[in-house]
Every structure is written in structure tokens, then in C-alpha cells.
MARZA-57524 format. One record per residue: residue number from 0; y, z, x negated of N, C-alpha, C in turn. Coordinates in nm, 2 decimals, padded with zeros to 4 digits, m for minus. Atoms other than C-alpha are relative to their C-alpha. Layout:
! residues N
NUM,Y,Z,X,Y,Z,X,Y,Z,X
...
//
This chain:
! residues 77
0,00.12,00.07,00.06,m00.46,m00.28,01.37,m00.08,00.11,m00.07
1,00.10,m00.02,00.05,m00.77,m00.12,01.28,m00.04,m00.01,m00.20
2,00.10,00.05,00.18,m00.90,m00.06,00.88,m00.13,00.00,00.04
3,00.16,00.01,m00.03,m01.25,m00.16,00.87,m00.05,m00.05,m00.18
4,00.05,00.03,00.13,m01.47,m00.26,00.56,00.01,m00.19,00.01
5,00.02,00.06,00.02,m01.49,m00.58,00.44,m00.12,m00.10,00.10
6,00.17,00.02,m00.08,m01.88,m00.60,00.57,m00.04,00.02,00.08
7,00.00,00.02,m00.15,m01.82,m00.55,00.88,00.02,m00.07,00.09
8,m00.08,00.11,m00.08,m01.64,m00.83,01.00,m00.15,m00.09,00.01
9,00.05,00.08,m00.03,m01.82,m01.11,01.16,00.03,m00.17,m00.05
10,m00.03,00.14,00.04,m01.86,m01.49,01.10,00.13,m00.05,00.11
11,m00.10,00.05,m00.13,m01.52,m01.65,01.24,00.15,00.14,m00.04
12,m00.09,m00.11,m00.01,m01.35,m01.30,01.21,00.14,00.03,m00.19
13,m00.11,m00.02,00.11,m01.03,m01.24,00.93,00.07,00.12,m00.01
14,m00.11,m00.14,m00.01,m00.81,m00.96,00.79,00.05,m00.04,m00.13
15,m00.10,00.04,00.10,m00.57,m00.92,00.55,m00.06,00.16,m00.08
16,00.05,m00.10,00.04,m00.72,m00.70,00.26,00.13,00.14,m00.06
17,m00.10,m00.10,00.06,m00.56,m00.35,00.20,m00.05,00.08,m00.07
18,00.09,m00.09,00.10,m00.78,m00.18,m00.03,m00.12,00.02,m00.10
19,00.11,00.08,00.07,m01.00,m00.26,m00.33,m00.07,00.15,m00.06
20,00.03,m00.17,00.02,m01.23,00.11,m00.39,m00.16,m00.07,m00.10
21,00.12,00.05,00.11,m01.45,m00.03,m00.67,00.07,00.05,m00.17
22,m00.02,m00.05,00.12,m01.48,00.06,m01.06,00.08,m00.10,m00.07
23,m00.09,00.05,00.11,m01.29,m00.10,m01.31,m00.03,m00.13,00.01
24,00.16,00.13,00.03,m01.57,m00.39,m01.39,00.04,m00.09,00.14
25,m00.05,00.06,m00.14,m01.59,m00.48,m01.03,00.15,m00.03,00.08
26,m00.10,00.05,m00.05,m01.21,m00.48,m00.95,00.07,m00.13,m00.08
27,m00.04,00.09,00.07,m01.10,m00.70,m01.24,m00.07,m00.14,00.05
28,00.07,00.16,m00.07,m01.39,m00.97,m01.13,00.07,00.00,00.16
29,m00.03,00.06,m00.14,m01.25,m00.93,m00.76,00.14,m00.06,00.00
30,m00.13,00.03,00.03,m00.90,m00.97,m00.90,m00.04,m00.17,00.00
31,00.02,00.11,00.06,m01.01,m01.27,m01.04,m00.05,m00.12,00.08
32,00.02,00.09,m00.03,m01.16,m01.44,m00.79,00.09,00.02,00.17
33,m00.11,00.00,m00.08,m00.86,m01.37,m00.55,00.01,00.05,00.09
34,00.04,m00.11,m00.06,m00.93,m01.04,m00.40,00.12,00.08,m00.04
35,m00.10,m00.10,00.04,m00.59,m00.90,m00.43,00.08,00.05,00.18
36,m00.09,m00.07,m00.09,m00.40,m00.64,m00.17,00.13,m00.11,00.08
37,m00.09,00.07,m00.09,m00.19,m00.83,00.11,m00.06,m00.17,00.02
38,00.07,00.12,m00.01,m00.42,m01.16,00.09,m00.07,00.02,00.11
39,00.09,00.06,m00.08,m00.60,m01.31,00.39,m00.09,00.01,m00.04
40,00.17,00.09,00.07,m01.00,m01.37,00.37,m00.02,00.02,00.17
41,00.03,00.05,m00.12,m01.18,m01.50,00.66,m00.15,m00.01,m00.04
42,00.12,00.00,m00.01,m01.56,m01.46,00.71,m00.07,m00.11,00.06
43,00.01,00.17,00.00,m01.71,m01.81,00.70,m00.16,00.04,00.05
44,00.14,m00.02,m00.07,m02.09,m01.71,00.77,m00.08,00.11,m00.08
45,00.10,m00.12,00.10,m02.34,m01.39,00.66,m00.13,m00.11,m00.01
46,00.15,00.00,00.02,m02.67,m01.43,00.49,m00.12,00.09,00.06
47,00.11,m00.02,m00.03,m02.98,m01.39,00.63,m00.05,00.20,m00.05
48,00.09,m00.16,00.06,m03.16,m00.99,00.59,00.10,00.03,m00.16
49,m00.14,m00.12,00.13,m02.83,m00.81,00.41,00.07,m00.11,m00.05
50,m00.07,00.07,00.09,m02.76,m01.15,00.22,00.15,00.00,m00.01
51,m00.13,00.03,00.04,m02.44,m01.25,00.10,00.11,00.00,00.09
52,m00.08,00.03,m00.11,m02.13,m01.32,00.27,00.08,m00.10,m00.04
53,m00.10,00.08,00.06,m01.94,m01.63,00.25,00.16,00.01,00.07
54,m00.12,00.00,m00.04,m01.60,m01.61,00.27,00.12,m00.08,m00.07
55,m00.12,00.07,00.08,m01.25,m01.76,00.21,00.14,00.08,m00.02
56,m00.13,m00.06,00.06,m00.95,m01.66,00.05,00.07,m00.11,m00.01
57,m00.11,00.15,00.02,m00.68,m01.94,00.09,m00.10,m00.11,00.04
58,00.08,00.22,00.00,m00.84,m02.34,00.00,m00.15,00.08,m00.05
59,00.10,00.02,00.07,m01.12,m02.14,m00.19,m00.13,00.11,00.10
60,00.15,m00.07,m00.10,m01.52,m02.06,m00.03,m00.05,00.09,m00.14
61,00.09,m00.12,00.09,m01.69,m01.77,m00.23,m00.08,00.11,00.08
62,00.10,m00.07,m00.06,m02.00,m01.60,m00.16,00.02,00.16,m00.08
63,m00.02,m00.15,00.08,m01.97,m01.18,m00.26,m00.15,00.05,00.10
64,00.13,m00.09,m00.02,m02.27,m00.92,m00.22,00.05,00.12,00.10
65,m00.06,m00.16,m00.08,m02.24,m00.66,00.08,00.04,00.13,m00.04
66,m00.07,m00.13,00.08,m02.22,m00.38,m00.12,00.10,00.00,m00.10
67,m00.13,00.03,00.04,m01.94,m00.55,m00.29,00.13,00.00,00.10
68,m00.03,00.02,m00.05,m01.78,m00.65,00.02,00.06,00.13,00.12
69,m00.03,m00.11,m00.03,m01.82,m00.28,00.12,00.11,00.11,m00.05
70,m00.12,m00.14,00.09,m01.55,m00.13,m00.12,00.08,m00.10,00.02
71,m00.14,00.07,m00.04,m01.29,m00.38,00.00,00.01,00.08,00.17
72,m00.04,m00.09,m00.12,m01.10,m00.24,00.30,00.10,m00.11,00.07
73,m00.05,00.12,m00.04,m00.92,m00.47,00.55,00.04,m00.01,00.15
74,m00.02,m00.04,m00.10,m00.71,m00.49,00.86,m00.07,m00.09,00.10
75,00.09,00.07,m00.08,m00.90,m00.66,01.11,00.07,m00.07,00.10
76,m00.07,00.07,m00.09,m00.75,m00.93,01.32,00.11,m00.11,m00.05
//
């Protein structure tokens, strides 16, 4: 399996995250909203011109910012 970024993946597409490359600030909030190493997320649908990305992590939908979604790292498939 492939590492890829986060914001790469497509609507439909999943991986299991293995790498969170953000500052302090940013990893604590990603902790938090259930962005942790060996978790599933699944890419529910992109926004429009760069927008957002919605995705899931388990039961819960959450929208993150591509250049957030770009310092998560994740095996693809």
C-alpha cells in the first residue's frame, strides 16, 4: 500500500491515517476531532475551487481545510 497525503484522495476513496506532520496547535485540534494514527477516514465529497473536504472518521462527518488535510499522511486503499 501506497502513502499518499490526505488531499489527495478522492470522493468515495479511504485510508487508514499514518502520519499527522502539523505544529503543535494543529495536531492537538486534529487529535481532537479524531485524527489519530491507525484510524480509518473516508473522503465523503471535495469543495468546489480548493474548498474543504468532507470526510468521515468512524459515525462522525467533518469538514477540514486542504492544507490541513495535506500534513496528514495515509495509506490509501
Amino acid at each position: 500500500m501506497d502513502i499518499v497525503k490526505l488531499s489527495t484522495l478522492g470522493p468515495g476513496e479511504s485510508g487508514v491515517i499514518t502520519a499527522l506532520h502539523a505544529e503543535d496547535e494543529l495536531y492537538h485540534r486534529l487529535a481532537a476531532m479524531g485524527f489519530r494514527i491507525g484510524k480509518r477516514v473516508q473522503v465523503i465529497r471535495l469543495g468546489r475551487f480548493s474548498g474543504p473536504l468532507h470526510l468521515r472518521i468512524g459515525t462522525t462527518d467533518l469538514m477540514l481545510r486542504r492544507n490541513d488535510a495535506y500534513k496528514i499522511d495515509v495509506t490509501a486503499g
